[in-house]
Biopython code that builds the backbone (N, CA, C, O; Angstrom):
import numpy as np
from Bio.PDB.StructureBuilder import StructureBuilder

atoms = [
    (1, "UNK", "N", (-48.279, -47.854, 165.454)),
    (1, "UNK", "CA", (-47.225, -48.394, 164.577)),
    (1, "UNK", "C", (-46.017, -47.452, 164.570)),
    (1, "UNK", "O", (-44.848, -47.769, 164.789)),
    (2, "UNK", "N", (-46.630, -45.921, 164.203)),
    (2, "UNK", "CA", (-45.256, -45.107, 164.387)),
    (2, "UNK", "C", (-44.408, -45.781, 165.675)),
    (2, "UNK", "O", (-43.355, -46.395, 165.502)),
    (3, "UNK", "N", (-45.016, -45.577, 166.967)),
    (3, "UNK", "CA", (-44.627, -45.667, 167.954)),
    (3, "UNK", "C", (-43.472, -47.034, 168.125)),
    (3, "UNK", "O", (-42.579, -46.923, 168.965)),
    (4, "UNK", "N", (-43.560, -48.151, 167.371)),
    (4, "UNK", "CA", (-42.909, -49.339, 167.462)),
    (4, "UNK", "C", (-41.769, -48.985, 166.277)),
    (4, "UNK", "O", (-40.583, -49.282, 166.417)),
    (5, "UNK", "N", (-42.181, -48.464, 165.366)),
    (5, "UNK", "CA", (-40.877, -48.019, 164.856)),
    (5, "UNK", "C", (-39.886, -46.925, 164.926)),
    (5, "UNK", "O", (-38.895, -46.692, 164.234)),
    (6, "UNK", "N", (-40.449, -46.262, 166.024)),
    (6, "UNK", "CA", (-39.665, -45.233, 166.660)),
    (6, "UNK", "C", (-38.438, -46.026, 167.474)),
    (6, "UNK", "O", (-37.230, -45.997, 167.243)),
    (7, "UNK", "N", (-39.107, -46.674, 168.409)),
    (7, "UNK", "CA", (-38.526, -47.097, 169.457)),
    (7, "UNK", "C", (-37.119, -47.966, 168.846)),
    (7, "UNK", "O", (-36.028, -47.915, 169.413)),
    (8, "UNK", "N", (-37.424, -48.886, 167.384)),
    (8, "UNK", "CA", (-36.522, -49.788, 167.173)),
    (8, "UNK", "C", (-35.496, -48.954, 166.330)),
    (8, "UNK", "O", (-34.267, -49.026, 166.355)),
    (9, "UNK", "N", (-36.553, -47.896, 165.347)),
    (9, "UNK", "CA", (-35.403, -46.741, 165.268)),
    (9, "UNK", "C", (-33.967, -46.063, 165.825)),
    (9, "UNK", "O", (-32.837, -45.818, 165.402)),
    (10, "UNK", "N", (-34.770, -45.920, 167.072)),
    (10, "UNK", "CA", (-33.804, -44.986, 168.196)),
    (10, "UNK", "C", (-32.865, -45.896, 168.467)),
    (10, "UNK", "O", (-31.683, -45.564, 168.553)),
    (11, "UNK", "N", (-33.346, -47.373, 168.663)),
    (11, "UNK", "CA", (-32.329, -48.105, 169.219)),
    (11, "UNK", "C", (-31.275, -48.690, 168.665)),
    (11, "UNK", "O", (-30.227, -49.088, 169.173)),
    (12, "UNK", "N", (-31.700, -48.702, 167.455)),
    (12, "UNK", "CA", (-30.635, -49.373, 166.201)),
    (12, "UNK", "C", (-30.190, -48.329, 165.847)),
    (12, "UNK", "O", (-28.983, -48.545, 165.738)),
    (13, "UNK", "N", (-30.455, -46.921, 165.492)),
    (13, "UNK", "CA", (-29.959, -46.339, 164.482)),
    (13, "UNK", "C", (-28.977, -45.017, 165.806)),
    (13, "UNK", "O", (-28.017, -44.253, 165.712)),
    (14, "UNK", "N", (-30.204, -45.519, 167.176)),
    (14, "UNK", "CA", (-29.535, -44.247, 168.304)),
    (14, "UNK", "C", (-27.776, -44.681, 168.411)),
    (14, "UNK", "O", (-26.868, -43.902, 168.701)),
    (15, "UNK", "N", (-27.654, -46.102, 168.092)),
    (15, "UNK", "CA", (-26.483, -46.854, 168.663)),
    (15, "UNK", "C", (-25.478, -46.381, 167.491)),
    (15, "UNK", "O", (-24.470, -45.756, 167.822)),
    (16, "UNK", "N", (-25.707, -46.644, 166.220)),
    (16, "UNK", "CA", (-25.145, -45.944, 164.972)),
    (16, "UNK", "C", (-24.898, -44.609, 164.777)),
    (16, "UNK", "O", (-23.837, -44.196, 164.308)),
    (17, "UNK", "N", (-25.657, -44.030, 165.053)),
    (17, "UNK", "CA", (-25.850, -42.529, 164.985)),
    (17, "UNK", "C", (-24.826, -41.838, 165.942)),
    (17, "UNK", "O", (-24.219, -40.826, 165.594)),
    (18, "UNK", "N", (-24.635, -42.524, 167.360)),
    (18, "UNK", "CA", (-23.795, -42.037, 167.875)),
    (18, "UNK", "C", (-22.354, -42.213, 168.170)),
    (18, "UNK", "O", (-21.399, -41.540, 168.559)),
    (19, "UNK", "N", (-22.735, -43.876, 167.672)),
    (19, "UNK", "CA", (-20.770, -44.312, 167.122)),
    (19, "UNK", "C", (-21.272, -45.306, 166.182)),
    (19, "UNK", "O", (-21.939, -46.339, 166.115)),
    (20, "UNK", "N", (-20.623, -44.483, 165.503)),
    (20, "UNK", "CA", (-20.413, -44.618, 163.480)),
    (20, "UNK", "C", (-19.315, -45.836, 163.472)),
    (20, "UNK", "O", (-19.232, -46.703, 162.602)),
    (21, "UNK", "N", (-18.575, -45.719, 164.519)),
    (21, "UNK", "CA", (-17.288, -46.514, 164.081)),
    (21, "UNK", "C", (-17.163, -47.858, 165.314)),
    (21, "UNK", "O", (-16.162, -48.495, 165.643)),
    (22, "UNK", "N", (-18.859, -47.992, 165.899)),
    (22, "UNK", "CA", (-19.130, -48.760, 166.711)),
    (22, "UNK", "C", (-18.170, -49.448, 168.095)),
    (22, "UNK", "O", (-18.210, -50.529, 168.681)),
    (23, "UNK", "N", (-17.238, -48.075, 168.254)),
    (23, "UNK", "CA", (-16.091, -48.520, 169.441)),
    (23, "UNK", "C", (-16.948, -48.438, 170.894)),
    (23, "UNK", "O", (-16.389, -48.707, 171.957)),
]
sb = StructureBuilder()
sb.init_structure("model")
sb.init_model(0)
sb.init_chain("A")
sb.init_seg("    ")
for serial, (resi, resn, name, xyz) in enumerate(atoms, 1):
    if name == "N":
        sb.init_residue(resn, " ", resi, " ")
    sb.init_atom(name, np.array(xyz, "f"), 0.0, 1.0, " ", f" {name:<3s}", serial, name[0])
structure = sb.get_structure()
């Protein structure tokens, strides 16, 4: 379970995390 919410983590939050201002 961690493992599946890692992944959707990283991907939603990797995309946010690295542009805040989504350009």
């Amino acid at each position: 379970l961690e493992e599946l919410i890692n992944k959707i983590n990283n991907h939603r939050i990797g995309r946010e995390y690295y542009n805040p201002l989504g350009s």
